[in-house]
C-alpha positions, 0 to 999 in steps of 0.5 A: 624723853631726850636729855636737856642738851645743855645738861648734857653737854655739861653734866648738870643737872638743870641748865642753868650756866651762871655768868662770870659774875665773881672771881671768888669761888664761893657762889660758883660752888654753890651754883654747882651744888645746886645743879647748875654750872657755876662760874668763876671769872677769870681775871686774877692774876694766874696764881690767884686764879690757880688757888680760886680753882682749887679752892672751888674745887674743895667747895664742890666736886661739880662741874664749873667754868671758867669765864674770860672777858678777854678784851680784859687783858692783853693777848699773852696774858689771856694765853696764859690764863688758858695754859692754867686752865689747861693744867688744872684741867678745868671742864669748861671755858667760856669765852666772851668779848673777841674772838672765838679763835683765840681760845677755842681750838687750843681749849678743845685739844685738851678735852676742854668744853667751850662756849662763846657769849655772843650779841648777834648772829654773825658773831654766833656764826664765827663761833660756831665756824670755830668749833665751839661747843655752844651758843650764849645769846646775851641781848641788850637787857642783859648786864653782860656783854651786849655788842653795838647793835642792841638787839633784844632776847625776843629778836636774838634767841630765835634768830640764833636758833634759826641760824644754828639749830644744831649747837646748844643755845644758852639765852643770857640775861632777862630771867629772874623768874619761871616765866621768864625761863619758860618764855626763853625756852619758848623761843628756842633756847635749851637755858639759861645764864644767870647774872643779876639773879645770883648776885642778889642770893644770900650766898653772893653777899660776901663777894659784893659791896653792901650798895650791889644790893640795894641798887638791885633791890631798888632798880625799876625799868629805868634804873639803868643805861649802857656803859661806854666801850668795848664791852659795854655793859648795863650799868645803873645810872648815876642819878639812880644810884644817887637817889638810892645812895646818896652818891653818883660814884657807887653804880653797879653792873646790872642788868634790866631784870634788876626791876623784876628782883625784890628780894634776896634770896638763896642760890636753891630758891633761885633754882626751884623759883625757875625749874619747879613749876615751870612745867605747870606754867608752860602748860596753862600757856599752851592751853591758852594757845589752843584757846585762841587757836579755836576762835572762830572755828564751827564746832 
């Protein structure tokens, strides 16, 4: 049986990328002891992010990313993050909202791998044009990055896959369960890109306010709304926020898989609720399949 290419191409051990979530490196480290690939988000200020860098580096001898927003700062500032990553030889960037040509050749000069968020195909398309190493796929429910044209994981991942069938294919966002994993792996992604989930893990708590949680906690299908901009995230409506709170100033960026969430758990029982069993689940489907297949067939 042939590797996970996403475990591959990372070294990991489950393909499970975390988004960029938290500048602290406390739950990235734990994302990568876990199997994973975690994630610092490189916003801080350099030297901020060199010590963050380091000090994930004291938490976990496993492979990470840095990931840049880089419509979060100017042109020289996203540069000179780069040039950090560069010197302390960071094993993976993952770039999102802009171009894939900023980074991504000077990146890939120094060994660096790369992998660009994108929220349509013709983004994919550019990205893959600008020799990235992977696809992330982030759709509409998703909290992250999303583009203006709101296309759904069931629409996105597949057509992406059909676009570029080659490149590792990462689905971001709407999986907090193994059935959801398994639905994604189905449309054609090699993993997955966790945000909402691994915020409400009891490793994460310390990089959150107390009210991240609760929003989480409480959300349901109609929890949230897009927030307006470049970026345009998933945020939880204020009047949510003010039913849950008490208050419409404390919203939190999440996406719509917040209503699938209902407790707080750790960063390994997020992993053995996606991977361990997922075979099992995946095979009743397939038997389901077969079954439907058979109607109407004479024996």
């Amino acid at each position: 049986m042939s590797e996970n290419p996403v475990c591959a191409l990372f070294g990991i051990q489950y393909p499970l990328v975390m988004g960029g979530i938290t500048p602290k490196p406390e739950l990235g480290a734990a994302v990568s002891n876990a199997g994973g690939l975690g994630c610092i988000e490189g916003i801080a200020p350099l030297e901020t992010m060199r010590e963050q860098i380091r000090t994930f580096r004291e938490l976990s001898d496993k492979p990470f990313s840095i990931n840049f927003p880089m419509a979060m700062g100017s042109p020289d500032q996203v540069q000179e993050r780069a040039k950090i990553v560069i010197e302390e030889k960071v094993p993976v960037v993952i770039t999102s909202a802009g171009s894939p040509k900023i980074l991504t050749g000077m990146l890939k000069e120094h060994g660096i791998i790369v992998a660009h968020v994108v929220a349509g195909i013709s983004h994919a398309n550019k990205a893959a044009e600008a020799g990235v190493d992977a696809i992330i796929a982030e759709p509409t429910e998703s909290g992250g990055y999303r583009g203006v044209n709101e296309i759904s994981m069931m629409v996105l991942i597949p057509a992406v896959r059909r676009a570029l069938p080659n490149l590792p294919l990462i689905a971001a966002g709407t999986v907090a369960d193994r059935a959801g994993m398994v639905a994604v792996m189905a449309l054609g992604a090699d993993g997955v890109q966790l945000g909402t989930r691994l915020v409400a893990t009891q490793e994460a708590k310390n990089s959150y306010p107390e009210h991240v949680n609760k929003l989480i906690l409480a959300a349901d299908d109609t929890s949230t709304m897009s927030a307006d901009g470049r970026i345009r995230p998933r945020i939880s409506k204020p009047e949510f926020a003010e039913a849950v709170l008490g208050t419409k100033s404390k919203r939190t960026q999440m996406g719509q898989v917040a209503a699938l969430i209902d407790e707080i758990v750790t960063v390994d029982q997020v992993f053995a609720e996606l991977f361990q069993g997922g075979e099992q689940l995946a095979e009743d489907v397939a038997a389901r399949m077969k079954q439907l297949s058979q109607v109407g067939q004479t024996t």
